[in-house]
C-alpha positions, 0 to 999 in steps of 0.5 A: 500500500502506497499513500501520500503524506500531508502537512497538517498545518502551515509550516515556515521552515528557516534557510538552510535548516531543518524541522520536524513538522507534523503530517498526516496520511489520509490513507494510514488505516491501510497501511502496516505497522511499519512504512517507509516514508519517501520524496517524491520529487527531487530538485526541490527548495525542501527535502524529506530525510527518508526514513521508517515511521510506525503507522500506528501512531495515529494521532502524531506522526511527525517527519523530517524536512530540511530546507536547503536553499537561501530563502525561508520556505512555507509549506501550507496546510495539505501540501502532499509533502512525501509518499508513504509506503508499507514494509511487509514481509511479502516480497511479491508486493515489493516486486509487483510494485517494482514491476508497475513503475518499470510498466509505466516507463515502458509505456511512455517510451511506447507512446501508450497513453494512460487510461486516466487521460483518454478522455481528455484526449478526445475531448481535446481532438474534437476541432483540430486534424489527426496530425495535431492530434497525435501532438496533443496524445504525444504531449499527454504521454511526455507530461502524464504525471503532471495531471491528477488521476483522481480526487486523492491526488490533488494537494499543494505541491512544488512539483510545478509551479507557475507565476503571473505578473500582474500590471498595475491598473489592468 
């Protein structure tokens, strides 16, 4: 079992230091007595320390997140900060999930496009020619895990970020 991790409340996070912030993971019920915590995104203003939690500590689970650039960092309330993933016994879960994220890499360089994003493919098909069509499906499949999959996989996060300038008086 895999689930995603977020901060309960709005954090400011000094430049270069670290902190242990309180989290918490919607999914945790599910999970096993023991999980690994993991980024899931590198190149980031914050890191996660990786490491081992016990679930079953609902009520405070608190990770450790170090800030390594020059600027103070806020990390609002929900942002998906990490993953959380179960440590069990059974190899075969470890070696199936293996197997899903190898799947996944061979299905982009297979130009397959995934489930969740068919229908925007189609409805973004509609008034344009099958050329620029298999531009659209190829970007889909090049940016796949920048869209949300469901509901659950919504939440703040660095991953992408934009900014808008806005001129005074327009």
């Amino acid at each position: 079992m895999e689930c995603r991790v977020l901060v309960t409340t709005k954090v400011d996070i000094p430049t270069q230091s670290s902190m242990w912030v309180s989290v918490k993971i919607p999914s945790q019920e599910h999970l096993a007595p023991i999980a690994l915590v993991e980024p899931f995104a590198q190149n980031q203003p914050v890191q996660l320390v990786s490491g081992v939690i016990q679930t079953e500590t609902i009520n405070d689970v608190k990770i450790n997140i170090v800030n390594f650039s020059d600027e103070n960092v806020t990390l609002h309330s929900k942002t998906v900060i990490c993953t959380c993933i179960s440590v069990t016994e059974n190899k075969s879960e470890n070696y199936e999930h293996g197997c899903n994220i190898k799947k996944d890499i061979v299905d982009k360089q297979n130009n397959i496009l995934p489930d969740f994003l068919s229908d925007l493919l189609l409805r973004s098909s509609n008034n344009i020619t099958q050329n620029e069509s298999e531009k659209v499906k190829s970007l889909l499949i090049q940016y796949q895990d920048v869209f949300v999959k469901d509901s659950s996989d919504l939440g703040l996060t660095y991953v992408l970020e934009h900014k808008i300038n806005l001129i005074e008086g327009t």
